[in-house]
C-alpha positions as CSV (number, residue, x, y, z in Angstrom):
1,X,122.7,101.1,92.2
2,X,119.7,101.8,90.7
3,X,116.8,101.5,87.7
4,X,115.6,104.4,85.8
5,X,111.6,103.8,85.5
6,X,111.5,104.3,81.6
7,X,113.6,101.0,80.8
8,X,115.5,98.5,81.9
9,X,118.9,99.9,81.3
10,X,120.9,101.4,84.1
11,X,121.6,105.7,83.0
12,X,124.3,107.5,84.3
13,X,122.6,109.9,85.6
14,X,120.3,107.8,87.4
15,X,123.5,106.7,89.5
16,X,124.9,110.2,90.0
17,X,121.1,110.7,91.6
18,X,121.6,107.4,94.0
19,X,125.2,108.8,95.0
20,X,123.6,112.5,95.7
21,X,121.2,111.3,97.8
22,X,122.8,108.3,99.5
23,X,125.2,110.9,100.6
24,X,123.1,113.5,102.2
25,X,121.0,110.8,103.7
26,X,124.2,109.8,105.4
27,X,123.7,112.6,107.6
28,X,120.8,111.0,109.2
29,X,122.9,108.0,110.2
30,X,123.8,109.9,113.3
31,X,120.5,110.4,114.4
32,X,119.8,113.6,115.2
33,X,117.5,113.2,119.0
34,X,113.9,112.8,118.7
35,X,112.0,116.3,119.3
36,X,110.8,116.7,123.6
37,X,107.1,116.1,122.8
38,X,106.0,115.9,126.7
39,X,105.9,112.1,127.1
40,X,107.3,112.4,130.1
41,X,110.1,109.4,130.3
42,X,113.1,109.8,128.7
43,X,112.9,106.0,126.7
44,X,109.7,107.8,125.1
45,X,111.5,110.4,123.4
46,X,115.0,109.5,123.0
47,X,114.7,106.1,121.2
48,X,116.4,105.2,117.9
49,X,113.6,105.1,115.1
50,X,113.5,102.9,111.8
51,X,111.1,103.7,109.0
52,X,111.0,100.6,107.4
53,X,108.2,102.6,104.3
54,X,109.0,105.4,102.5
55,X,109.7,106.5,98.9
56,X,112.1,108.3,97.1
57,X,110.7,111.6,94.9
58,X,107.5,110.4,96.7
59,X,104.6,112.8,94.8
60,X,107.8,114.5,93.4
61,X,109.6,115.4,96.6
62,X,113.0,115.9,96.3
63,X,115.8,114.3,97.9
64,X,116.6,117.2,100.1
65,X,112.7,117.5,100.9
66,X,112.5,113.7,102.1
67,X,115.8,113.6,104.3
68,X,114.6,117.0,105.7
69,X,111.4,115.1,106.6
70,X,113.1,112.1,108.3
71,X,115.3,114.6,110.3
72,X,112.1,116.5,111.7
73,X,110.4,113.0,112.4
74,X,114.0,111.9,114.2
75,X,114.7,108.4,111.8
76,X,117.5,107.1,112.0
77,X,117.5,105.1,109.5
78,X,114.9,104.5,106.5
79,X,114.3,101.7,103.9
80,X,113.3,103.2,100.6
81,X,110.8,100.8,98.9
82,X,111.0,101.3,95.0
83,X,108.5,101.1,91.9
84,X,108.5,99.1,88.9
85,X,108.7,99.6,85.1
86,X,105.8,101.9,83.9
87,X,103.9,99.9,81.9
88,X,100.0,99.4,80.2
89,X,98.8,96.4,81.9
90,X,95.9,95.0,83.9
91,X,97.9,94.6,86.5
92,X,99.0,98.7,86.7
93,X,95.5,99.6,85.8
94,X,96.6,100.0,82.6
95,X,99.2,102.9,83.8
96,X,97.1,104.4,87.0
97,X,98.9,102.5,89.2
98,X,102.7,103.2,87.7
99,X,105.0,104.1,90.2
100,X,102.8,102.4,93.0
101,X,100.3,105.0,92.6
102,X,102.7,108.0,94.2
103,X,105.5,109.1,91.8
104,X,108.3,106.6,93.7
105,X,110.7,107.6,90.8
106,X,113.5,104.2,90.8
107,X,113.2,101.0,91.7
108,X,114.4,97.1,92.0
109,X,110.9,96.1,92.7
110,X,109.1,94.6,89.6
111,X,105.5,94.8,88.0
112,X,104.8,90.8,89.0
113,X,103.2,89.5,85.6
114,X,105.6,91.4,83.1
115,X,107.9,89.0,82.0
116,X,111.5,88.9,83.4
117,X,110.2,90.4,86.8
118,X,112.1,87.8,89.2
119,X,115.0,88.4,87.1
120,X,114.8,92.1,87.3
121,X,114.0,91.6,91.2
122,X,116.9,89.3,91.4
123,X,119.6,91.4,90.1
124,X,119.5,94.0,93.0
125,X,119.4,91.9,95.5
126,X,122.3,90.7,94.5
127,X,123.9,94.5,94.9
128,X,122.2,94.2,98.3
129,X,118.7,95.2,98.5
130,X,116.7,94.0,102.0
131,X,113.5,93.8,101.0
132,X,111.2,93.1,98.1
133,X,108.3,95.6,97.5
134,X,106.3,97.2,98.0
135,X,103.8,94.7,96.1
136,X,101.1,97.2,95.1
137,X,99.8,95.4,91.7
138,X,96.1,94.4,90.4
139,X,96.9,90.6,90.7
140,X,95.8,87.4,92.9
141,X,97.8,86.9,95.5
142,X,98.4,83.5,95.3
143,X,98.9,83.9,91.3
144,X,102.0,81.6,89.7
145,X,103.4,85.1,89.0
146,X,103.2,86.3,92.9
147,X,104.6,82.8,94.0
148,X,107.7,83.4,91.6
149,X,108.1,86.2,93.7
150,X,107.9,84.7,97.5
151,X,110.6,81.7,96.2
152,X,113.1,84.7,94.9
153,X,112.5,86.0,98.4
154,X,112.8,82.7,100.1
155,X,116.3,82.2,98.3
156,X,117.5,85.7,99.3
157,X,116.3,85.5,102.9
158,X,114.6,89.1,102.2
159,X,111.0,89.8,103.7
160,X,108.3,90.8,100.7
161,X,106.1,93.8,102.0
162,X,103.0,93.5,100.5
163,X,99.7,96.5,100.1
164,X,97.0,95.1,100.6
165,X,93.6,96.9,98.7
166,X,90.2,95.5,98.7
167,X,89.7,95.2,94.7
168,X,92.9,96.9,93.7
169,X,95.7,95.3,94.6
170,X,97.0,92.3,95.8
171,X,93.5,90.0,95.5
172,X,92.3,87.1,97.6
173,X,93.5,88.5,101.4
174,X,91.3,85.8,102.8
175,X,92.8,83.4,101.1
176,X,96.8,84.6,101.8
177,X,97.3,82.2,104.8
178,X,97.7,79.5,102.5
179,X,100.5,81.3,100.7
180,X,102.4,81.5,104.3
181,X,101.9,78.1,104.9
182,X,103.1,77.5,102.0
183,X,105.9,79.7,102.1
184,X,107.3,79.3,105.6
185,X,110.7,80.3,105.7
186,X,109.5,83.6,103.6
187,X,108.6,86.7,106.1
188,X,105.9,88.5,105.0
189,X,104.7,92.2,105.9
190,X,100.9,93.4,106.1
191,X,100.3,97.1,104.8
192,X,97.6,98.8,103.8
193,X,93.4,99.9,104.2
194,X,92.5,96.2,103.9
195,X,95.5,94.8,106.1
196,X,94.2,97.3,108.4
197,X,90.6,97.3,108.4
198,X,90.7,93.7,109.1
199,X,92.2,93.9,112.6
200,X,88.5,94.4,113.4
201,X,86.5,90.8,113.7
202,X,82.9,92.7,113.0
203,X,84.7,94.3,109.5
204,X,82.5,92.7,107.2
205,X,82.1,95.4,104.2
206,X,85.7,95.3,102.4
207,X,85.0,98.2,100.6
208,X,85.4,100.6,103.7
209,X,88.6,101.4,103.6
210,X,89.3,103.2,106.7
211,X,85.9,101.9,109.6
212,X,86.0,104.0,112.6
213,X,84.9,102.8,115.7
214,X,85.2,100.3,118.1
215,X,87.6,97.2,117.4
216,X,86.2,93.9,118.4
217,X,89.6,91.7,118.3
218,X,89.8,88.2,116.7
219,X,89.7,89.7,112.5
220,X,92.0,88.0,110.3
221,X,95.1,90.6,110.3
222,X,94.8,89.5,114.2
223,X,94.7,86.1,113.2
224,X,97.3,86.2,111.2
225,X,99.5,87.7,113.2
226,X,99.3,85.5,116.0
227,X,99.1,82.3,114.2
228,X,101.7,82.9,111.7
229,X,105.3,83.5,112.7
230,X,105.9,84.9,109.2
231,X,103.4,87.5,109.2
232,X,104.4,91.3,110.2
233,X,102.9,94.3,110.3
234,X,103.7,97.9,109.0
235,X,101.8,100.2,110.7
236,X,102.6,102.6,108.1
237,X,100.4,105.3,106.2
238,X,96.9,106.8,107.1
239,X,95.7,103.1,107.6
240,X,97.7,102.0,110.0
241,X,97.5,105.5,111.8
242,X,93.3,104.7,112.1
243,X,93.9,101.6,113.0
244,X,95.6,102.7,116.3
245,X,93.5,105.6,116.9
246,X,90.0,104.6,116.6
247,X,89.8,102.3,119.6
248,X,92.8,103.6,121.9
249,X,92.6,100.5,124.8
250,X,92.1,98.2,121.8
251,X,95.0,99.5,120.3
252,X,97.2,99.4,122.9
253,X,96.4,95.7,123.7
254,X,97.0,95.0,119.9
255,X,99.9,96.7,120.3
256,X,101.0,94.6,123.1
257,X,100.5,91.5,122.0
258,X,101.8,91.7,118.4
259,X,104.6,93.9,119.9
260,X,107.1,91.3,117.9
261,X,105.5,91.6,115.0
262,X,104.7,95.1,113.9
263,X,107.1,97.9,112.7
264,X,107.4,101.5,112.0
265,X,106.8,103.0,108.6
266,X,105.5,106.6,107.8
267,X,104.9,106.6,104.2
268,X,103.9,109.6,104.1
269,X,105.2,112.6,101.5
270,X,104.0,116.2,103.2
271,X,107.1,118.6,103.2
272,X,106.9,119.1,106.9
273,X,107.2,116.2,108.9
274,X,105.0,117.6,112.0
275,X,102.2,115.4,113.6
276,X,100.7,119.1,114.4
277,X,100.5,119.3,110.7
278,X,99.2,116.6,110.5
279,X,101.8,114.5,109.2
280,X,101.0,110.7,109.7
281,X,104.4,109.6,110.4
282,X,104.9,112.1,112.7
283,X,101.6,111.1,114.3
284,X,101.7,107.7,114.0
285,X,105.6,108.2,115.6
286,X,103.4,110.0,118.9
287,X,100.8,107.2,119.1
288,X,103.1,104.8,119.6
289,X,105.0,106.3,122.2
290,X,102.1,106.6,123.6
291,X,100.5,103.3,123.6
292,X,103.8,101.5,124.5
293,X,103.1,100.2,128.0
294,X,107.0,99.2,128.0
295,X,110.3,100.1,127.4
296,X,111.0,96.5,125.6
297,X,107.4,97.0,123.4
298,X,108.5,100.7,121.8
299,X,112.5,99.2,121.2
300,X,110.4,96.4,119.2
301,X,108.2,98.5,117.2
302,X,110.5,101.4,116.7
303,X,113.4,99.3,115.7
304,X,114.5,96.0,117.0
305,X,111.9,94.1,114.8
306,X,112.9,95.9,111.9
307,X,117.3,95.4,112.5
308,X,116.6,91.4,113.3
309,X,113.7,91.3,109.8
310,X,116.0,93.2,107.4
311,X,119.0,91.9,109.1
312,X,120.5,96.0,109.4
């Protein structure tokens, strides 16, 4: 069950959309095998995959479009994070940032300031919805409105995924820890250029989005991933791809260590799906295999983490 963008009432058609492409998405519940990409060992290639970020009519895909993508990729299974209400606020950028900035065309996620959002939130998780997000709003992260949020997600049991962008969305990263000490029972999940730049302990200009370069470990996404048991990762999107390419033994330590932390997400909307076409998911999907220095530390990433978080 789903929202058309344009109100707040539920259309018809809207629902015959949901059915149409819950339906040929059901095809991918099989898993079709992941392609032979000369890794060498079988656990490398065969290995069930969940994409835990990705959008429906993402930059106007279609339906067909996007399941063809997964299918090329080899998911499994994929969580579609929805939009809110279109709306002229400071907190959309007064209608730039509609539709998380990319088109996602339905959604039970809610602009957090308008009023009624937890309410709006609240009604589909009631029909069954996992997780809460993707946050990608002009507001303080710690704002009354955001905190509304994390207790609807605390009383659901449902993980908030959250993008984090230096001046854009989601203000105040340094000061988040405070909201997962506050918030304890609430699992949170790290996504974006500044969630990823911030691996690096030496990243001190916030407004480079994606640093190259050597990673000197110890920044605060590090930090809070190991001091925080309710902090993940989504290694989703061009960010997360950098972050696991620019240093490669930097990134396969990181890797390692947060290997019960971090999850698989593409995000990503080309109409291909191939890492030699440069596709990030695809990439990103090829790096990891890579990296993984275990059989137990690609399960994790790939999909353990994200069947035990979302509870699929």
């Amino acid at each position: 069950m789903i929202r058309h963008p344009e109100d707040h009432m539920i259309h018809p058609e809207a629902f015959a959309s949901r059915r149409r492409f819950l339906a040929q998405a059901g095809l991918l519940a099989a898993g079709a095998l992941l392609p032979d990409i000369g890794l060498g060992s079988e656990w490398r290639r065969e290995m069930p995959v969940i994409d835990i970020h990705q959008h429906q009519h993402y930059h106007s895909w279609t339906d067909e479009e996007m399941i063809e993508h997964q299918r090329i990729m080899g998911v499994n299974r994929t969580i579609l994070l929805p939009a809110g209400t279109p709306v002229d606020m400071p907190s959309t950028h007064h209608g730039a940032s509609n539709g998380l900035a990319a088109k996602a065309e339905f959604g039970a996620c809610e602009v957090p300031d308008l009023p009624g959002a937890p309410a709006e939130i609240e009604k589909y998780l009631k029909l069954g919805a996992v997780v809460i997000g993707e946050l990608k709003f002009g507001v303080e992260c710690d704002a009354p409105e955001m905190q509304r949020i994390y207790e609807l997600a605390q009383a659901y049991d449902v993980p908030v995924l959250m993008h984090w962008e230096y001046k854009k969305y989601n203000y105040g990263f340094e000061r988040f820890h405070k909201m997962l000490e506050k918030y304890p029972r609430v699992n949170f999940i790290g996504h974006a250029v500044t969630w990823w730049a911030n691996v690096d302990k030496d990243h001190l200009d916030q407004s480079v989005m994606y640093p190259k370069g050597k990673v000197t470990p110890g920044g605060l996404t590090d930090r809070l991933l190991r001091d925080y048991p309710n902090m993940y990762g989504d290694l989703s999107a061009g960010s997360g791809l950098n972050s696991i390419t620019r240093d490669i033994d930097q990134a396969r330590a990181f890797l390692e260590r947060h290997q019960d932390k971090l999850l698989y997400g593409s995000d990503c909307a080309d109409r291909h799906g191939l890492a030699e076409k440069g596709c990030t998911g695809g990439q990103t999907l090829q790096k990891i295999r890579e990296l993984s220095t275990s059989r137990k530390m690609l399960k994790n990433i790939l999909y353990a983490n994200a069947e035990k978080l979302f509870r699929i």
